[in-house]
C-alpha positions in Angstrom: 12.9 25.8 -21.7 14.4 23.5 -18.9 13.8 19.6 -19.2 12.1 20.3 -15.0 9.8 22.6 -17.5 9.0 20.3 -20.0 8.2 17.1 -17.7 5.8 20.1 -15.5 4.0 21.0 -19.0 3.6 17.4 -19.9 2.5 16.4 -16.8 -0.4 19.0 -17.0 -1.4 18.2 -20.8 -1.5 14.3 -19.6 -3.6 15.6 -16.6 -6.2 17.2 -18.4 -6.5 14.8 -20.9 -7.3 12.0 -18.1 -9.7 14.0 -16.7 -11.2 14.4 -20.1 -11.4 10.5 -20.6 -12.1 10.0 -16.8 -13.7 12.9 -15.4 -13.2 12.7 -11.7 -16.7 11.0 -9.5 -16.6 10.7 -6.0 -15.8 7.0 -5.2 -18.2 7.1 -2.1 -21.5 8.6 -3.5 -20.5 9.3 -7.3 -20.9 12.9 -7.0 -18.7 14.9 -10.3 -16.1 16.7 -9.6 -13.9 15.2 -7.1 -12.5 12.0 -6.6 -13.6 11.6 -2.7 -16.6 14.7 -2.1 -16.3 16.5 1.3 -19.3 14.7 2.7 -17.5 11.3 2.1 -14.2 12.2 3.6 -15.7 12.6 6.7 -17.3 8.8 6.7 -13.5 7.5 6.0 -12.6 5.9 9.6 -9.2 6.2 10.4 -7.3 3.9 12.3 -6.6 4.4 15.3 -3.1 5.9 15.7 -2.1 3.5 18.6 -2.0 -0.2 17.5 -0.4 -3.3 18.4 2.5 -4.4 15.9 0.3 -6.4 13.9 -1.6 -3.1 12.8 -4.6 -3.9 14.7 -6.2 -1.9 17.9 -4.9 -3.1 20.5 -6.1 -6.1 23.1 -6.5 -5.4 26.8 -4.3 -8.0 28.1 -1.2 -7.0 25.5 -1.4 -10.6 23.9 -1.4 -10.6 20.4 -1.2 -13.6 18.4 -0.8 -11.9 14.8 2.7 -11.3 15.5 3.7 -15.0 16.5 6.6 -16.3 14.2 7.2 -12.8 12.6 10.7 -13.1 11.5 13.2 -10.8 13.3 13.4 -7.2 11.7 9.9 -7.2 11.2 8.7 -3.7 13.1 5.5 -3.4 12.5 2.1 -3.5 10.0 -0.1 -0.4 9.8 -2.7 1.3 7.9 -4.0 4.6 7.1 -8.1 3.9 7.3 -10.0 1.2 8.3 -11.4 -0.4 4.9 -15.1 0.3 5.1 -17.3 3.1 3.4 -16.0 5.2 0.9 -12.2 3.9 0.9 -13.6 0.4 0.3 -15.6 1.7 -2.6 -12.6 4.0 -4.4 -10.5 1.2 -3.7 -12.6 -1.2 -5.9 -12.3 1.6 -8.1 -9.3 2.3 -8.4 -8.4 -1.2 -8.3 -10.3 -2.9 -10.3 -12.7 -0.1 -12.6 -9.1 1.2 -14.4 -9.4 4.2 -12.6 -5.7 4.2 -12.1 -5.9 8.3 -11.8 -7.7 7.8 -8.5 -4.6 6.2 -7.1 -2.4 9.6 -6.2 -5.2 10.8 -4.7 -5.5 8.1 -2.4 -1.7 7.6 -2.4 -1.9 11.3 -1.3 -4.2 10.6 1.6 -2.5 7.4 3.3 0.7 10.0 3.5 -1.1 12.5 5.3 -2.5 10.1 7.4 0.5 8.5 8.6 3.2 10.9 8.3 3.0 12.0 12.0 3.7 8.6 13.1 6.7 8.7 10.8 8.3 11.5 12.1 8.8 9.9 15.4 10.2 6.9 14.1 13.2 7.0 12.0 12.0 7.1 8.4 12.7 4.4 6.4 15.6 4.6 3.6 13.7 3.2 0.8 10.0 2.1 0.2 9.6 -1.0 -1.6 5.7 -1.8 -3.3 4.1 -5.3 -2.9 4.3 -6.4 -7.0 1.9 -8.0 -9.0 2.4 -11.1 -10.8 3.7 -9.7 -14.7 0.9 -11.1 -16.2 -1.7 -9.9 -14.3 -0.3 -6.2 -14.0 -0.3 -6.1 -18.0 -3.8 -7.2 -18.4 -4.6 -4.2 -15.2 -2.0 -1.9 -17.2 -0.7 -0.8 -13.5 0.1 -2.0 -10.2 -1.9 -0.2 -7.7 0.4 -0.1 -5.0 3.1 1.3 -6.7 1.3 4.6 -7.6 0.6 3.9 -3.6 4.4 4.0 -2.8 5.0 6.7 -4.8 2.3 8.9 -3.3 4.0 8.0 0.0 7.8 8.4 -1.1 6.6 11.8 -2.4 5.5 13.2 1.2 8.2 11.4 2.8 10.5 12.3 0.4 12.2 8.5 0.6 12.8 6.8 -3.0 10.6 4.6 -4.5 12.0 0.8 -6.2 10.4 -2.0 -7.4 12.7 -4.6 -5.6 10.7 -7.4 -5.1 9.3 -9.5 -7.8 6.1 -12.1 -7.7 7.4 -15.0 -9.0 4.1 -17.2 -9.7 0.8 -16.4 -10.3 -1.5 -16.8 -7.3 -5.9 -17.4 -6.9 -6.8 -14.2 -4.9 -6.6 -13.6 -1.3 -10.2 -12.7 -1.2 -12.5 -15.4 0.4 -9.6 -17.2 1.6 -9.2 -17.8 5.4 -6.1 -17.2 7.2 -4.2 -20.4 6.7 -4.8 -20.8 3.5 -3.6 -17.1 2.7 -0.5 -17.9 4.8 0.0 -21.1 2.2 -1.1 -19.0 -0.9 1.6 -16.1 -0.8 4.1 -18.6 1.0 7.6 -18.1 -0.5 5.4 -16.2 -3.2 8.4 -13.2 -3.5 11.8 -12.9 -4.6 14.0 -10.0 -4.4 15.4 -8.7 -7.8 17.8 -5.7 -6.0 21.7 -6.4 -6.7 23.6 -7.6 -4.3 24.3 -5.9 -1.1 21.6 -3.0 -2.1 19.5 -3.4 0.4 21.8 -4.7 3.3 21.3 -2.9 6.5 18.4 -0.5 5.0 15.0 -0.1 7.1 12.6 -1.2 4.1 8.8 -0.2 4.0 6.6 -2.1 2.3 3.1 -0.7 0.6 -0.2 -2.2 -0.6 -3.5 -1.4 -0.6 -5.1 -3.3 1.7 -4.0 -5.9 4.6 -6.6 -8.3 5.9 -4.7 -10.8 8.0 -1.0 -9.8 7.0 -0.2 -12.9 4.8 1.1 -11.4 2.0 3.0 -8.1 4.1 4.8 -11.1 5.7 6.1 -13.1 2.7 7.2 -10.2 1.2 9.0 -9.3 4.3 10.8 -12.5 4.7 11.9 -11.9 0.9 13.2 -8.2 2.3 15.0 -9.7 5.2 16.9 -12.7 2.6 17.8 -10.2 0.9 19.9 -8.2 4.0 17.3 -5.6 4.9 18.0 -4.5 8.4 14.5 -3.8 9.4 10.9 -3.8 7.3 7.9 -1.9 8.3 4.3 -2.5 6.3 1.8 0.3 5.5 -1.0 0.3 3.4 -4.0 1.9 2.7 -6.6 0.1 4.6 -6.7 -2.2 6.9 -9.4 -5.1 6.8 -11.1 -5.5 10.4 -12.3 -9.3 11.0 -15.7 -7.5 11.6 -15.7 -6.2 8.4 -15.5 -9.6 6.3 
């Protein structure tokens, strides 16, 4: 039996024992079975597919002042759903319940929600997801937007690395305003890549949720130090200022 045979056979055993331990439950009503029921699905709101840069729709006069003192390189921010309803909830989930196995799923979903905006853009040459600190991705036992990225990389067919590292724990986002986010993740990332790896690569970056872009940004300013040509920033929601 080939090794391609062996990883396929394992992969199924480890399957069926999570769903054993962690039978799937719809995320939006709790309904067995399924990790996002067919009624759900169609609650999820998508974002739109026209947006300005900053990942938001856009403003009737053009203006946007997200996008003021983005760094050169920086394309664009955008997300798959709007974070409300059922995402919101199998988020949590997923995020903080340890339901780790809910994350390709989702992973799976933010692809096909995007891809068609991917194919008219050059794809990227490598995906990149936004780390947690060490500490705090032991005492999880996973980063969620890796299994994210490697959703994505999968459909898109674009390798997955964890290049960036955070280098200091930081209080969450959540509850913060948008100064004080830009100060919390502020310089917050390093890059770890050798030398020259990513120099002139288009880099995209993937987490689970934006809200007003701080940490997308700091981690984008690590990208471009590091020689990236361009970065672009996806993620699987998007948190709308009317939804706070």
């Amino acid at each position: 039996m080939s090794a391609g045979s062996l990883l396929t056979g394992a992969r199924k055993v480890a399957g069926r024992f999570e769903d054993a331990l962690f039978p799937p439950t719809c995320g939006g009503c709790g309904k067995r079975g399924t990790w996002l029921c067919s009624r759900c699905q169609k609650q999820l709101q998508a974002m739109p597919a026209t947006v300005c840069r900053c990942g938001v729709p856009h403003r009737s006069d053009g203006q946007c002042a997200n996008t003021a003192g983005w760094p050169a390189g920086l394309i664009e921010m955008r997300a798959g759903f709007r974070f409300s309803g059922p995402i919101r909830q199998s988020i949590h989930y997923f995020k903080y319940g340890g339901e780790y196995a809910r994350g390709p799923v989702l992973g799976a979903m933010l692809a096909e929600q995007v891809v068609d905006h991917w194919r008219l853009l050059p794809m990227p040459d490598l995906i990149v997801p936004i780390p947690l600190f060490s500490r705090r991705q032991r005492q999880r036992g996973y980063n969620q937007s890796e299994i994210l990225a490697l959703a994505v990389g999968e459909t898109f067919d674009v390798a997955v690395t964890n290049s960036l590292t955070r280098q200091f724990d930081t209080p969450p986002q959540v509850g913060l305003d948008a100064s004080s986010r830009r100060q919390n993740v502020d310089g917050v990332f390093k890059c770890n890549a050798p030398a020259g790896e990513l120099e002139d690569l288009h880099v995209l970056l993937v987490d689970d949720v934006i809200t007003t872009g701080s940490t997308m940004l700091s981690a984008a300013r690590a990208v471009l130090d590091a020689g990236a040509l361009e970065v672009s920033c996806l993620a699987l929601a998007r948190q709308l200022s009317r939804d706070r």
